[in-house]
C-alpha positions in Angstrom: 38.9 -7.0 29.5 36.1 -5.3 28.0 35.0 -2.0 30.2 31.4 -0.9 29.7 30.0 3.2 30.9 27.5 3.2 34.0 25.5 5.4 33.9 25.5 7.2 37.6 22.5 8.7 37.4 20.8 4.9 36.5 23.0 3.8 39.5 21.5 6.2 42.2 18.2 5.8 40.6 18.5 2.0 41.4 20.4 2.6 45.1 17.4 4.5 45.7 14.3 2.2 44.7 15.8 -0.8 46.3 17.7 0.2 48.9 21.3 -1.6 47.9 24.7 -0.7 47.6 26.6 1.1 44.9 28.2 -2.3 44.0 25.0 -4.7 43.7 23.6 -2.2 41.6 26.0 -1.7 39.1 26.8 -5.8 39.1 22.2 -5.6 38.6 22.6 -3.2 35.8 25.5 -4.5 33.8 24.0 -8.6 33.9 20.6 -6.8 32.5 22.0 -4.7 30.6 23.5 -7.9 29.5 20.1 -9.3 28.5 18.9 -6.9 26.8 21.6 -6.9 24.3 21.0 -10.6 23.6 17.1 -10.4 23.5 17.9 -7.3 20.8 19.9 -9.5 18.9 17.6 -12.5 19.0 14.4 -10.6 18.0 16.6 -8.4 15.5 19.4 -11.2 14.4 15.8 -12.9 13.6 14.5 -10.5 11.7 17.0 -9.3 9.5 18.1 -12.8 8.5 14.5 -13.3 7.4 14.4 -10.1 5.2 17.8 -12.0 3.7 15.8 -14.8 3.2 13.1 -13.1 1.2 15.7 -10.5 -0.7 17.8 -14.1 -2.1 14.7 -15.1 -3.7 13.3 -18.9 -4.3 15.9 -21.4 -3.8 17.8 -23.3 -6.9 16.8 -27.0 -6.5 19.0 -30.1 -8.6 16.9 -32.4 -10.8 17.0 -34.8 -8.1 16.0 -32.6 -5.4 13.0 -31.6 -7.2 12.2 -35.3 -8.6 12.2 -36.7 -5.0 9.7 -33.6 -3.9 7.6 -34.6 -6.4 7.6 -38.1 -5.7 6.0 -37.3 -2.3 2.9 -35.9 -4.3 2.5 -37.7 -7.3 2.8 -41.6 -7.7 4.2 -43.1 -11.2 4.5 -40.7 -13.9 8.6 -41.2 -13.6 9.5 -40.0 -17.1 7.1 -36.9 -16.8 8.3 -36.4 -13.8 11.8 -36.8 -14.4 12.1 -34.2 -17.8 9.8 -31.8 -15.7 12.4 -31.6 -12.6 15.4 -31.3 -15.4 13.6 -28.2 -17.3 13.3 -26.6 -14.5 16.0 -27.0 -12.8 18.4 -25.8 -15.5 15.2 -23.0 -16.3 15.9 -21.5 -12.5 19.3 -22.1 -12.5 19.5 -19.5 -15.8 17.2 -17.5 -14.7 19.1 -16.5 -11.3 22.1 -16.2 -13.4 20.8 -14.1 -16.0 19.4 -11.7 -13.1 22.5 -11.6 -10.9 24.1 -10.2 -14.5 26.6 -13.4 -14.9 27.6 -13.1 -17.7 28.9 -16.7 -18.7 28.4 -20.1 -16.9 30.5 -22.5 -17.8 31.4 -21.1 -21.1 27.9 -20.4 -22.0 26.6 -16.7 -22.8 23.6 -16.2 -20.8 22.2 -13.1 -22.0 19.6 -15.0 -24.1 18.6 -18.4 -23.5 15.8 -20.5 -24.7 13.2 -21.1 -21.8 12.7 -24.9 -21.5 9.2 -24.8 -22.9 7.2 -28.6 -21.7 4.4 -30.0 -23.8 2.2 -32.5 -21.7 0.0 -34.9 -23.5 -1.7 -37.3 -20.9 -5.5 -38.5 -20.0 -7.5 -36.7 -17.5 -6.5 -37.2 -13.7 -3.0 -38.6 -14.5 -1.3 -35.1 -12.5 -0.2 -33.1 -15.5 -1.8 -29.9 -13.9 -0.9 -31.3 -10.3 2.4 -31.9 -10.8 3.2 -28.0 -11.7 1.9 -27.0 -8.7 3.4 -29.3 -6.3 7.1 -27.7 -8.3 5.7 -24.4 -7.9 5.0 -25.3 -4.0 8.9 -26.5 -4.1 11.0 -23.5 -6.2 8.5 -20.7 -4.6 7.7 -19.2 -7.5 4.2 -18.1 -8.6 2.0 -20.6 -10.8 -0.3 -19.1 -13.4 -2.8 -22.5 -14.4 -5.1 -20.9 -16.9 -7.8 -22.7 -19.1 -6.8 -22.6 -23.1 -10.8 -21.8 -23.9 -11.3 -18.5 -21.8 -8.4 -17.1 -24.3 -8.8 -15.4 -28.3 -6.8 -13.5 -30.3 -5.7 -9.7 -29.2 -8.3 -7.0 -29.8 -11.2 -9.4 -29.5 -14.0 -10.4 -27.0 -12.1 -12.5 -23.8 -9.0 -12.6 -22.5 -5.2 -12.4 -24.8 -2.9 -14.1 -24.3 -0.8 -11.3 -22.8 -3.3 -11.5 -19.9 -1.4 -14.7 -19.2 1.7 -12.7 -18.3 -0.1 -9.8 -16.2 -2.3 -12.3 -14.6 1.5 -14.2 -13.1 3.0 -10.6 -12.0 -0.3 -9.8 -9.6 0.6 -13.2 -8.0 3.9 -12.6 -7.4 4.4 -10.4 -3.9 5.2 -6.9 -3.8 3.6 -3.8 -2.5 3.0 -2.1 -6.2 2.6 -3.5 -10.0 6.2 -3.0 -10.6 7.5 -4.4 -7.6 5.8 -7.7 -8.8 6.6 -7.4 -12.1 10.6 -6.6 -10.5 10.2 -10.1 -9.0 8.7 -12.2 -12.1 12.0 -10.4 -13.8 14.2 -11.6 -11.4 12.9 -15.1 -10.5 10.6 -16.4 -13.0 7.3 -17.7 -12.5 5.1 -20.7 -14.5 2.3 -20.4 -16.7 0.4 -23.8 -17.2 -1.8 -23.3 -20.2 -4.7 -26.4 -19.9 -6.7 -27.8 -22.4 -4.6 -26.6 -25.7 -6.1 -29.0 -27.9 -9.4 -27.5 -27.5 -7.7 -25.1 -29.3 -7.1 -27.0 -32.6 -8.5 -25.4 -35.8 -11.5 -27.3 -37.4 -10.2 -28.6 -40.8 -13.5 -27.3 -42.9 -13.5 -24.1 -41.0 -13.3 -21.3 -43.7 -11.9 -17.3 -42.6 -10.2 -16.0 -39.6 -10.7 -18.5 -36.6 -9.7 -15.3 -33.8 -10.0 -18.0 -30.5 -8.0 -21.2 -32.1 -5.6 -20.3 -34.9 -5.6 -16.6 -33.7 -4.8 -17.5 -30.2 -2.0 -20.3 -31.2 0.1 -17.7 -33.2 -0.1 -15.4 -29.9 1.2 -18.2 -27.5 3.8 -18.8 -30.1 5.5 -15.5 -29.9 5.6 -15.5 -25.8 6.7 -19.3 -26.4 9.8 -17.5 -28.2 10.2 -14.0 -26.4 8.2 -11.1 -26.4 8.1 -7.8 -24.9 4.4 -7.4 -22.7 3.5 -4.4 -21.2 2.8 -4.9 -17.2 -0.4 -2.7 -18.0 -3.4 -3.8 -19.7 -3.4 -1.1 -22.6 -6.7 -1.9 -23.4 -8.1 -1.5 -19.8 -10.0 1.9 -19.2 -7.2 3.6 -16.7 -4.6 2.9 -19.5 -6.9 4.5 -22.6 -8.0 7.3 -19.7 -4.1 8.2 -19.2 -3.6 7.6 -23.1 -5.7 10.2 -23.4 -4.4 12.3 -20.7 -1.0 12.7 -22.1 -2.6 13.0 -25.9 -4.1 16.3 -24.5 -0.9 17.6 -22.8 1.0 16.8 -25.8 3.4 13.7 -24.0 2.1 11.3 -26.8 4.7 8.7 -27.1 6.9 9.9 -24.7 5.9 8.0 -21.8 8.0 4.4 -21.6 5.7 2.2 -20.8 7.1 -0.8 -18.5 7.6 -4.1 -19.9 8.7 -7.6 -19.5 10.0 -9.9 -21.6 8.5 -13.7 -21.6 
């Protein structure tokens, strides 16, 4: 039998308000007391198994788990949507090994993996953009759908294509930049890149062509892997503080944070 402390000073308090013996009050105090410790562990119980929730990240689906979602959304497509749920169900599955620091699965080295890259070719309105964000809706992972023609090569007049990756980290949740960028690290993201053949070089075109053939060789490396810095270098704060630690003599010495694509 499990004996509990009463308080006697509680107990005389309650004798005195209500007028009742030592023994209802005490049997009054202990059932409340009673309730109180189950409300705390409702509303608390509650709580932390939410912040669990949220600290376990998006949930690893099975080909077929994510093939039926989609076939809620989207009607026909079956082999699109059939190599789409298998890329990224073996993409997420790799990806939450790789950041719990497995080191093999199933007698495969994890450490570096080739991302399961999908090239969609299909007329307009048949779900090619759609169908990426009903999976993004499914994994819980942030979508980044960006339009091929807003994009040229690095150091030139629009957006790089390193914005792509910076662009996916602000959507991610967190409280700061590298709290965001922490969760793209850990659970991935998407980047949907539309439009890519407006992107095709003109065949009698003659010198550098900085927005098609510029902006293809820059996809290509984060295609493969690349290192991008979470800060824009070329924003104003990042050439203000470039110049900042020029002038205190810290050039260089400052690791920028990166991610790797």
């Amino acid at each position: 039998m499990v004996q509990k402390a009463v308080p006697k000073e509680m107990i005389d308090g309650i004798i005195a308000e209500y007028g009742c013996s030592q023994e209802e009050a005490t049997q009054a105090f202990l059932e409340a007391q009673d309730n109180f410790e189950e409300v705390l562990r409702e509303r608390l119980g509650s709580t932390t198994e939410e912040k669990e929730k949220a600290q376990a990240g998006p949930l690893i689906k099975t080909p077929t788990e994510i093939k039926e979602y989609l076939d809620k959304y989207v009607i026909g497509q079956e082999v699109y949507k059939k190599r789409l749920a298998i890329a990224a169900a073996y993409h997420f599955a790799m990806v939450k090994a790789k950041a719990e620091h497995t080191e093999l699965i199933q007698g495969f080295n994890v450490k570096r993996f080739r991302k399961k890259n999908t090239l969609i070719a299909g007329a307009s309105g048949s779900g090619k953009t759609y169908c990426v964000e009903v999976l993004a809706d499914l994994l819980g992972v942030p979508v980044n759908i960006v339009d091929a023609t807003d994009y040229t090569e690095a150091g030139y007049v629009g957006k790089s294509a390193d914005d792509m990756i910076r662009d996916l980290i602000n959507m991610a949740p967190g409280d700061s930049k590298r709290d965001k960028a922490e969760f793209i690290n850990r659970y991935g993201g998407l980047i949907f890149i539309d439009e890519m053949d407006k992107k095709a070089k003109e065949g009698n075109m003659v010198g550098v062509d900085v927005s098609r053939e510029g902006f293809q060789r820059a996809v290509l490396k984060l295609i493969e892997r690349k290192q991008v810095s979470i800060d824009d270098p070329n924003s104003p704060s990042s050439q203000i503080q470039e110049l900042v630690d020029q002038q205190r003599g810290v050039k260089g010495s400052k690791k920028k944070s990166m991610i790797s694509t």
